[in-house]
N, C-alpha and C positions, 0 to 999 in steps of 0.2 A: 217695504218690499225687501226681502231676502231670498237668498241661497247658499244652503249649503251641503257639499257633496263632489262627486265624479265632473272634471271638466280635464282640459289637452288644453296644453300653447307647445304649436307647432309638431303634434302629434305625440307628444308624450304623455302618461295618463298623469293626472296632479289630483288635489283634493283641494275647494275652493271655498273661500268663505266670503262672501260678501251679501253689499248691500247697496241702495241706492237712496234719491231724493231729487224732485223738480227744485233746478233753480231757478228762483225765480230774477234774480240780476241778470241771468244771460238767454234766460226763457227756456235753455237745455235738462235734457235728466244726467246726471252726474254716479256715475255706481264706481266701485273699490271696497276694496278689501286687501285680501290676505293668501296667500298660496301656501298650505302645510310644507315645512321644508322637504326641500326636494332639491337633491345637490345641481340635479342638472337646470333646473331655472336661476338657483343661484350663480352658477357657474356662466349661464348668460349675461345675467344682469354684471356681475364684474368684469365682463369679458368686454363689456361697453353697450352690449345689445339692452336695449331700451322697450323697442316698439315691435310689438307680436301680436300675435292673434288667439286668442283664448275663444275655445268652441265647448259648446254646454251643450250637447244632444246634437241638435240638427241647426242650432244658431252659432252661427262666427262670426266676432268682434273684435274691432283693432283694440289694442290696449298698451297700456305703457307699464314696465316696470317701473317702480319708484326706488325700493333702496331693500335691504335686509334686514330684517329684523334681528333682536339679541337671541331670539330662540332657533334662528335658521329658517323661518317663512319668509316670503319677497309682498313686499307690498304690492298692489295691482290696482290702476286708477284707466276710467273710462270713462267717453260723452257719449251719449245718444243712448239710441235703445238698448237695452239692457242684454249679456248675453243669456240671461235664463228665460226657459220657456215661462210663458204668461201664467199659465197653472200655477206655477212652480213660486211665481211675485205673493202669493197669498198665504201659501206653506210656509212653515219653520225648514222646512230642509225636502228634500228629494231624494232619497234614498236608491243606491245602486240597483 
């Protein structure tokens, strides 16, 4: 299952890339990925803001930054249900 394309944390528009998998140690679905740099989620996650909400269409999900990458994307890790529409888990990407 993936997505890639148009998502918001916290109402700004980003470009997201991620993906998921059941684990099975905690019996949860586990998804992350990647945020295309974007100074203003960078500028979060140094600022110490961690835990945001990423909305893909009409699904919002807590989510946590993780750190910055060498190229200027922010890492993005999440439990439970996935923030991309169900269609979308079958697709290579979902285009604007």
């Amino acid at each position: 299952m993936s997505y890639h394309g148009p998502a918001s944390i916290g109402g700004a528009p980003v470009r997201a890339h991620l993906s998921g998998r059941w684990e099975p140690v905690d019996g949860r679905f586990h998804w992350g990925g990647r945020i295309e740099p974007d100074p203003a989620v960078a500028q979060l996650l140094r600022s110490g803001r961690r835990d945001v909400e990423l909305r893909i269409a009409e699904r919002t999900r807590p989510a946590r930054l993780a750190e910055v990458d060498p190229w200027g994307g922010v890492r993005i890790t999440g439990v439970g249900d996935p923030p991309w529409p169900p269609q979308a888990g079958t697709a290579e990407h979902l285009e604007d």
